[in-house]
N, C-alpha and C positions, 0 to 999 in steps of 0.2 A: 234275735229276729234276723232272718236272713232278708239280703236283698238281692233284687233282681235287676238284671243291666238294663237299661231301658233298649229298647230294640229300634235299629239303623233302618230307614228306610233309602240311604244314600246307593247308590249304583258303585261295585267295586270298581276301583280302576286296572284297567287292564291295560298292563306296558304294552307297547306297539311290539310287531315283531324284529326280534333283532336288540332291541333293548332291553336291557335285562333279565335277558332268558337266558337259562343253560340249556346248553343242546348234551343230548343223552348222549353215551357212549355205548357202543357195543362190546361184550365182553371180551372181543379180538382186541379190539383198540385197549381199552383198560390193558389188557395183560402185554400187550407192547411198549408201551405206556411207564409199569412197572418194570419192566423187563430193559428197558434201554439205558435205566436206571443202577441199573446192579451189571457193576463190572467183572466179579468173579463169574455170573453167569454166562457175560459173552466172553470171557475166557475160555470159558469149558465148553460152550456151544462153538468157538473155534478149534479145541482143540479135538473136539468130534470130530467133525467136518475133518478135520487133516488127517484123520486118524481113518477114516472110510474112505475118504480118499486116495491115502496110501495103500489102503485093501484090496481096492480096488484097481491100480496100478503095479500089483504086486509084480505083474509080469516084465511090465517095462523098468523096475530096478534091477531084478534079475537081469534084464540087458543090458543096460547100463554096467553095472559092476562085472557083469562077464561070467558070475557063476550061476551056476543052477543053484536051486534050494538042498538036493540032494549030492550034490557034485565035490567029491573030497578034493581037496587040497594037503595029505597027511607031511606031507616033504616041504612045502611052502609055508603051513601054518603053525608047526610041530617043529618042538626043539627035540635035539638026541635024545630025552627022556622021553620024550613022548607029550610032552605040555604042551598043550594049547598057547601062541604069542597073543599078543594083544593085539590092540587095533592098529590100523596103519591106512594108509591112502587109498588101496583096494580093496581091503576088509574093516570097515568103518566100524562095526561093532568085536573086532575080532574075528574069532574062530572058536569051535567047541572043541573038545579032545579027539575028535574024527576030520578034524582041518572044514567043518564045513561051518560055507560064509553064516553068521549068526544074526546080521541083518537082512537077509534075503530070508532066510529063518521066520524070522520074527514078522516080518510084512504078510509072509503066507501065513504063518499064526495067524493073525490078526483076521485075513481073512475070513478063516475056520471060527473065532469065536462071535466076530461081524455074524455071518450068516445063524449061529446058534441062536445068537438072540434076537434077533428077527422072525428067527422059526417060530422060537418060544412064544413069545411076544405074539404072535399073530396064531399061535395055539390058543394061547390063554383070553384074546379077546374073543375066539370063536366060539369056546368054552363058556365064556362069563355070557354073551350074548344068549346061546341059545339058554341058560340057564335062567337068566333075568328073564327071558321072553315065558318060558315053561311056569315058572312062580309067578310070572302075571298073568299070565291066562288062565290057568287053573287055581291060584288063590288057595285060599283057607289051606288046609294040613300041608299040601305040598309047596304050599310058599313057605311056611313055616321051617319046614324040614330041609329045602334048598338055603333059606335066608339063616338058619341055627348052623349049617354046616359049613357054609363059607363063613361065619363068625369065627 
């Protein structure tokens, strides 16, 4: 035989405000939240930041060290065989086999692959966008056939 609870006619109690309520978060806050949490993250979200930043100042190292990117050094950085010497007080990362500075190098690299992915990157959301937008407004087969192909 089953039973049945007998039924409360009592009024719930309702905590005042501020006592014992949680206050909701927003998915910014949560993911800050986690985020401040994890130290290899903010490693690597610093080592960004230095890294677009140096991209970004590529000109003013170039002044600093006094070479161009493209400016040989073959007598200064080049042994009688022709070897590249290694690093030293004005060329912090050396020199390549053409005596040219390989940190000023390397900073305009960084540039060139800075901006690549960025391009990319703002290709590909403009891409995905109109494409989500097209399979939700047209639906049925051609949702299908954009949703199967990005799979």
């Amino acid at each position: 035989m089953a039973t049945v609870a007998p039924e409360t006619t009592e009024a719930a109690v309702i905590p005042a405000v501020g006592e014992g309520q949680v206050a909701g978060r927003t998915p910014r806050q949560l993911f800050w939240a986690r985020f401040k949490k994890d130290r290899a993250a903010f490693i690597g979200l610093g080592l960004a930041i230095l890294l677009i930043l140096a991209a970004i100042a590529a000109p003013l190292f170039a002044r600093i060290t006094g070479h161009d990117p493209s400016e040989l050094f073959q007598r200064d950085m080049t042994d009688e065989f022709g070897l590249p010497k290694g690093p030293n007080k004005d060329f912090w990362f050396g020199a390549d086999s053409n005596g040219r500075d390989v940190f000023v190098r390397t900073i305009y690299g960084a540039r060139t692959s800075i901006l690549v992915a960025f391009g990319a990157t703002a290709l590909a959301v403009v891409v995905g966008v109109v494409l989500g937008i097209a399979a939700g407004y047209f639906g049925g087969k051609i949702d299908t056939v954009i949703s199967r192909t990005m799979d």
